[in-house]
C-alpha positions as CSV (number, residue, x, y, z in Angstrom):
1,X,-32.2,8.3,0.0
2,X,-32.7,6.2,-3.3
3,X,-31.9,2.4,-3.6
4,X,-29.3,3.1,-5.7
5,X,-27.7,5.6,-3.4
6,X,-28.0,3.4,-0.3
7,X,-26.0,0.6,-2.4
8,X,-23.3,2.6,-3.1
9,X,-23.1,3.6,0.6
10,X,-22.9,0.2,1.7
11,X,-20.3,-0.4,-1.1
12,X,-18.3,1.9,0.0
13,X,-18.4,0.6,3.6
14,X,-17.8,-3.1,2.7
15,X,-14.8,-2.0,0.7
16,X,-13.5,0.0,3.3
17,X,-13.7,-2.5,6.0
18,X,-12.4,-5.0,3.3
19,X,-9.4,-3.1,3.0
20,X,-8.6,-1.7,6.7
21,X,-8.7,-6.5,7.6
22,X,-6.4,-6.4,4.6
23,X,-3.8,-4.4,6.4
24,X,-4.4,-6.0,9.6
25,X,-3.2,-8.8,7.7
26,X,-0.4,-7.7,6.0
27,X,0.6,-6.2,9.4
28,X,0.7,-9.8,10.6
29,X,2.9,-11.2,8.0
30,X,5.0,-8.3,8.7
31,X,5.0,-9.0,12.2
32,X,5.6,-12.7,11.5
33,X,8.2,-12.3,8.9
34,X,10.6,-9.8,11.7
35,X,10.4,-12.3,14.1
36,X,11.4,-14.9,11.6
37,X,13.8,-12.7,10.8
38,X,15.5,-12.2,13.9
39,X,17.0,-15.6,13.8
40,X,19.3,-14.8,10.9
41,X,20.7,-11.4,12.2
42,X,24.3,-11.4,12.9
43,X,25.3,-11.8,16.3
44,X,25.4,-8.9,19.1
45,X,29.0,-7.5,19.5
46,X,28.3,-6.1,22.8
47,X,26.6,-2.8,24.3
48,X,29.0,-0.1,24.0
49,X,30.2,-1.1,20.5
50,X,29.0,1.1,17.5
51,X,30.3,-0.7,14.8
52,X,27.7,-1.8,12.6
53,X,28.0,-5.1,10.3
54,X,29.0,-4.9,7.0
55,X,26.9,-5.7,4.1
56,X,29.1,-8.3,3.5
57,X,28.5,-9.8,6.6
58,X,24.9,-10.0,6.0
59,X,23.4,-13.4,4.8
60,X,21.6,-13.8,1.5
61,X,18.6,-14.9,3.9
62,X,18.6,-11.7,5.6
63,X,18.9,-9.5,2.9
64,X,15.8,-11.9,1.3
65,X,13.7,-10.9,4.0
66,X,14.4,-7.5,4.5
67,X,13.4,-7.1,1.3
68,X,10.1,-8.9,1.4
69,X,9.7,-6.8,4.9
70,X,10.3,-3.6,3.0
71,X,7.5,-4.6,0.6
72,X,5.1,-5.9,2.7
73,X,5.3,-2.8,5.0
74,X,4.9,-0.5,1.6
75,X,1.6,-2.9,0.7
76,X,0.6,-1.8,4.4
77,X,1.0,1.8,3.9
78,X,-0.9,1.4,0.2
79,X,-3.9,-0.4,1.9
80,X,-4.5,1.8,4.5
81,X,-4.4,5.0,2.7
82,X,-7.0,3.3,0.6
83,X,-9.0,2.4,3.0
84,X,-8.6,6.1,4.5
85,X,-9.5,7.5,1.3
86,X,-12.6,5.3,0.8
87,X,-13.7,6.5,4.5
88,X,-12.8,10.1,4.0
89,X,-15.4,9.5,0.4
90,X,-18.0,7.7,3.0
91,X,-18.3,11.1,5.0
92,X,-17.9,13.3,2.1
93,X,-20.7,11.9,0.0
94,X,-23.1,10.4,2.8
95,X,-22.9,12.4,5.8
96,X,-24.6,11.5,8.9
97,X,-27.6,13.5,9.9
98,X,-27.6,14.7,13.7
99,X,-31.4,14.4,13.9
């Protein structure tokens, strides 16, 4: 294997473990943002009710959050495809021998 090719190999591995700690991360602001979350959620109405609130009901905060939840979750999804599709690109172009 050239210089140049073992370069790009390790490339390719440095980005892809660069990206699968980015969505560890993002999946720890997620985490940290539902639990934040939970303090602005209306309040239980009881076990056997299934009358859900109202949108109306809903506090500016909550709806603030769930949005930023909703984005955050979709940058999690993004990074780990690309750090899926930088793996799958690993095996497909520098295989591992089985000497």
């Amino acid at each position: 294997m050239s210089i140049l090719q073992e370069a790009l190999h390790d490339l390719l591995r440095v980005l892809t473990f660069a990206a699968w700690g980015c969505a560890v991360v993002i999946l720890a602001m997620a985490i940290r943002l539902a639990f934040l979350r939970a303090g602005t959620l209306p309040e239980w109405r009881g076990l056997l009710t299934l009358r859900r609130p109202l949108a109306s009901e809903l506090s500016r905060e909550f709806h603030a959050a769930n949005g930023q939840l909703m984005r955050l979750m979709l940058a999690f999804a993004a990074v780990l495809g690309i750090g899926a599709l930088l793996f799958w690109l690993d095996a497909l172009f520098f295989p591992v021998s089985s000497n």
